[in-house]
N, C-alpha and C positions, 0 to 999 in steps of 0.2 A: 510117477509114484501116485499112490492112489491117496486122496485125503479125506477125514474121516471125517462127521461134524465135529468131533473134539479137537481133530487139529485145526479145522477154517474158524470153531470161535479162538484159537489160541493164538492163531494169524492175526484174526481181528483185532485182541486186545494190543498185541505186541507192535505193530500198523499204529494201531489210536496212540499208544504211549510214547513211538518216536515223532508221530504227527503233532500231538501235544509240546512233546521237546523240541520241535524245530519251531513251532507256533512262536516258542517262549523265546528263543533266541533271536526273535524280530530285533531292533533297536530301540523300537517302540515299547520291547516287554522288559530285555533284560538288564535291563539299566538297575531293578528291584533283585534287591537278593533273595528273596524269600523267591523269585522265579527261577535265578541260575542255581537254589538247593533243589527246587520244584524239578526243574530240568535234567539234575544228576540222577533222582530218585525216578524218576521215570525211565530212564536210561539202564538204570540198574533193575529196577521192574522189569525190563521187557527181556531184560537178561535172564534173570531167572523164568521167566514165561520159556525162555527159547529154550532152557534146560529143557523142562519139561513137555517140549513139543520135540526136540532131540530121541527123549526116552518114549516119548507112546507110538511116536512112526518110526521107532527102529533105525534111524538112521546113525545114533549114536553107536552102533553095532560097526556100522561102513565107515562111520569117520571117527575111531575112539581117540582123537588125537584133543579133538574139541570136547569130547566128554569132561560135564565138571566145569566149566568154563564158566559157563550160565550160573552155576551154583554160588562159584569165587566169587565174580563179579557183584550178584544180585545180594551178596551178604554186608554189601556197604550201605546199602539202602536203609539198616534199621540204624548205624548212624545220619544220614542222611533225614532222616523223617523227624530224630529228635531235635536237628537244627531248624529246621525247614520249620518245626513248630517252633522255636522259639523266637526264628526269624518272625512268624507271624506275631509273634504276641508281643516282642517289642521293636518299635521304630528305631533304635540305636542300634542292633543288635550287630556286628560284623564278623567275619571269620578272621580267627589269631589261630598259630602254631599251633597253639595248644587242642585245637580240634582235630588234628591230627591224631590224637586216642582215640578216634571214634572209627579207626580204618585199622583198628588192631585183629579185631577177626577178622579180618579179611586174610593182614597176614600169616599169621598164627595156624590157621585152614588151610591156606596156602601152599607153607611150607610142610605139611603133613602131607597134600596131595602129590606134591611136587616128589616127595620120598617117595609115596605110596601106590603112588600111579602113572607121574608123567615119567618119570625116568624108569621105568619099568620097559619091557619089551614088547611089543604088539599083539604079541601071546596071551602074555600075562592080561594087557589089558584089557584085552578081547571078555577073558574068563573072571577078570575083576567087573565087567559090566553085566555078563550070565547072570552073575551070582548076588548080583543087588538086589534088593527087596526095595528100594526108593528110588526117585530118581535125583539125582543131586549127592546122593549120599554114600560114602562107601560101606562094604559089609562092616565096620564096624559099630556094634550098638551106642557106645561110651560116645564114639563123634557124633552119630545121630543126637543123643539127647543131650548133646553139649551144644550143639551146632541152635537148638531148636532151641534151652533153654537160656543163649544169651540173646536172641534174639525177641525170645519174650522178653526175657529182661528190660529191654529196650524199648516194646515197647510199650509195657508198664509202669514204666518211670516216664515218657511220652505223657500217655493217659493220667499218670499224678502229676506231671505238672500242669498241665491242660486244667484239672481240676483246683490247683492252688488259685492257678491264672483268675477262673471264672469266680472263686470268693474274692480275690484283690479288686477287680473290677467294679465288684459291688462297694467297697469302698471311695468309688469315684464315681461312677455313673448311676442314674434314674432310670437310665433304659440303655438295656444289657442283652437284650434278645440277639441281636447281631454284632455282640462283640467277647462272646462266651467260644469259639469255635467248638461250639455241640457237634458241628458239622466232622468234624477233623479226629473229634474224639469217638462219634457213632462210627467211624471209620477204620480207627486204630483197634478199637471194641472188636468189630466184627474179625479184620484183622488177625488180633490177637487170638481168637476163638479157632481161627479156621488153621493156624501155626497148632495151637493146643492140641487138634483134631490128629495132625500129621504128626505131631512128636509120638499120639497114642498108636496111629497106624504104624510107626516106626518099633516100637516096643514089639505090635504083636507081631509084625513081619519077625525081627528080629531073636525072641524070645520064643514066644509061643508057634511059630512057621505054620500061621494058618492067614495070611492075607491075601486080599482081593488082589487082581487081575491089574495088569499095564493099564487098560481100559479104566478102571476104577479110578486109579490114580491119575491119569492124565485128565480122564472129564470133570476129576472134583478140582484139578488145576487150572485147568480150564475155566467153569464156572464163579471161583474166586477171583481171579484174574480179572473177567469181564466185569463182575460187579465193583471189584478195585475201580481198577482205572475210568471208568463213566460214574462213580460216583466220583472221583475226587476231580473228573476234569469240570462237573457240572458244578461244584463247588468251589474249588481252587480258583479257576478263572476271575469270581466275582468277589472275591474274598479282599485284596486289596481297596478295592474301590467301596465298599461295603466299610470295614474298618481298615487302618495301615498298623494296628498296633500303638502300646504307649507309648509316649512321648516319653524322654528321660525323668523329664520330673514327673510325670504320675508314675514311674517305675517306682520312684524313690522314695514314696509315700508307702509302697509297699514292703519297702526294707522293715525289720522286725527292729525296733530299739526299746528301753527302757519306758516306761512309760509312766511319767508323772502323774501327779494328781490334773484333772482336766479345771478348766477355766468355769468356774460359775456364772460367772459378770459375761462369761461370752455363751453359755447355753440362755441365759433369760434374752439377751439381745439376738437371740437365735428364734426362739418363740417367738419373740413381739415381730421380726421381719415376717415369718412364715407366715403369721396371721393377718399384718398388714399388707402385706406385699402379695403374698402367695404365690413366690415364686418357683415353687411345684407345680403349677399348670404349664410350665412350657416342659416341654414332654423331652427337650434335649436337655434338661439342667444336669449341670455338672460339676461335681465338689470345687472344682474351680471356680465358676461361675458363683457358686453360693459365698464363697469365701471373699473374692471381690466384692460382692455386696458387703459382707461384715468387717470389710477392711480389716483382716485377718490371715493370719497363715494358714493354708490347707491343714496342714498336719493339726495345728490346733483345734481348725473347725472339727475333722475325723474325729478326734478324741472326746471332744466335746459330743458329738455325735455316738460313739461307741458306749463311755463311760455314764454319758449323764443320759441318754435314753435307752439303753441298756440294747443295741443294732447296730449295723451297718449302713450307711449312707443311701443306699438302693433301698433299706426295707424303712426307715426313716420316712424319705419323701411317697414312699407309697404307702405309706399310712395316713398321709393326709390327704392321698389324690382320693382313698379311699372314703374318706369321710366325706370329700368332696360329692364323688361321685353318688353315696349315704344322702345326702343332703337333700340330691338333686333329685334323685330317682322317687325322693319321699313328698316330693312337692307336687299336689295334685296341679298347680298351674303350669307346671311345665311338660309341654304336648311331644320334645322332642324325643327321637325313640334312643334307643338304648346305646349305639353306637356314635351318636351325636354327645351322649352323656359320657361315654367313656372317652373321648377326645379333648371335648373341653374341660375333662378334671385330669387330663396329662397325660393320658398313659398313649400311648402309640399303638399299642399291640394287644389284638382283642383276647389272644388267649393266657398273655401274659393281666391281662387285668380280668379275663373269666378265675385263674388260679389263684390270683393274691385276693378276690373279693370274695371268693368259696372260702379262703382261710380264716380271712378278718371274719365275715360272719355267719357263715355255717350255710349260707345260702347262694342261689346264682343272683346274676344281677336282676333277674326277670321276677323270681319267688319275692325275691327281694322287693321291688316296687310295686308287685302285687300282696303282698302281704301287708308295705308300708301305707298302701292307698286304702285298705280294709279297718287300718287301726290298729291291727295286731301286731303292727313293730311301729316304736316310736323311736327315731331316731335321736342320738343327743348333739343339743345344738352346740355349733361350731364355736368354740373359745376365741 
């Protein structure tokens, strides 16, 4: 059989995805759950890859037996990704029964195929695969844009929680650049776009009977594919060791409760620490960490923190790295450059302290300490 470039990068991805899944089942990896959801969803990825390398070399023509297979299968995956992210985002996280709903399309699709196709006669199936317009999908439009839109669904609700995640965070952490999974969300983002794309390809097959070619659709499968799986292997991999996820108690800081009036007597002893102490230059500080010092309960310090400076714990301590940083850049005696300055006022990350210093004051940090050395900005001294 002759292979196309479209089918050798569809090899390729489908190769990388179970390489990746056998990686992860070392004893060394899969001990982590968030690797044995990693390892199902890749499994399921390379399923649906094999659909679609079925449909563009034609073989699903000579074997209609396996046709669809790839499809069923690969439709576990948008449960699988919503675990697999929430495995990431909390250390407690375990599979119950109850996640067992998330392998409901699977059946549901299933049991339609099974009417509609596998129990059919070789005939039949033969001229139910002619007459498709997608691959994966049968001539009907209604399964096409149901198949397509619970799979958005999926991973949409993915993408909201990802983004709940990345505000909670900032209620406990000073430095969030590596524990937001941007990574996972740029991911699911593109993802989601490239599903949006095929549900509309499905419409015009279907409705309007003006769509591109086998070719079209297996190379655009192809090319999503590839960028899938090498972006999430070059990420995935480093993600655990990087963060593991909250612990239960900083989960439970993020539960939503009623919320009292905050402590006065502990935001002024919250000032005079940050003033004296300035425990804002360690660049790991962490709502924990600040709370031990005020011999206090997290929750109360948060509150104190949300209600009496009117922010979140992350934009709190970088308001004063920032004045920090204000201070330093404004002092014609200090020779060191600008990257030395953004370390020793806490911040870890240069373009996370180029964004929050452009905000605070309208300037970069360079305009900044050349306009402070000129005169033209007079910094106000530190409280």
């Amino acid at each position: 059989m002759y292979l196309t470039l479209t089918d050798i990068v569809l090899l390729t991805s489908i190769i990388q995805s179970l390489a990746l899944a056998v990686f992860l089942l070392l004893p060394s990896n899969i001990g982590l759950i968030s690797n044995r959801l990693l390892v199902a969803t890749l499994v399921f990825f390379a399923a649906g890859l094999g659909e679609i390398f079925l449909y563009g070399s034609g073989l699903a023509l000579q074997h209609p037996n396996f046709a669809y297979l790839g499809t069923l299968i690969g439709l576990l995956q948008a449960g699988t990704l919503y675990l697999y992210a929430q495995s990431l985002m909390y250390q407690n996280f375990q599979l119950r029964g109850k996640h067992l709903v998330h392998t409901l399309l699977f059946w549901v699709v299933g049991a339609i195929f099974l009417v509609e196709y596998y129990l059919q006669p070789s005939e039949t199936k033969v001229q139910i695969l002619l007459e498709r317009d997608h691959p994966g999908v049968l001539t009907s439009p209604i399964l096409a844009v149901a198949i397509h839109a619970v799979f958005l669904g999926y991973l949409c609700t993915t993408i909201r929680a990802i983004n709940r995640f990345g505000l909670g965070i900032r209620q406990i952490f000073s430095s969030i650049e590596n524990k937001q999974l941007a990574w996972l969300r740029a991911l699911l983002i593109g993802y989601a776009v490239a599903w949006t794309v095929s549900m509309l390809y499905c419409l015009t097959a279907h409705v309007f009977k003006s769509a591109p070619g086998t070719e079209w659709v297996a190379g655009a499968g192809a090319v999503t594919g590839f960028i899938f799986i090498n972006f999430l292997m070059i990420n995935s991999l480093r993600q655990p060791v990087v963060f593991s996820g909250l612990a239960a108690d900083q989960a439970a800081l993020l539960e939503e409760e009623p919320a009292p009036q905050f402590d006065h007597a502990l935001k002024v002893r919250l000032e005079q620490l940050v003033h004296q102490e300035k425990p804002h230059l360690h660049p790991n500080l962490t709502l924990e960490q600040l709370s031990r010092k005020l011999d206090a309960p997290s929750r109360e310090v948060s509150r104190a923190i949300n209600q009496g400076f009117g922010c979140n714990f992350f934009e709190f301590v970088s308001r004063y790295r920032i004045d920090e940083a204000k201070s330093r850049l404004a002092d014609a005696a200090n020779q060191k450059n600008i990257l030395q300055i953004m370390y020793e006022s806490g911040f870890n990350s240069k373009s996370v302290f180029n964004t929050a210093f452009k905000k605070e004051t309208g300037f970069t940090p360079s305009e900044y300490r050349r306009r402070a050395l000129q005169g033209d900005i007079r910094p106000e001294p530190q409280s």
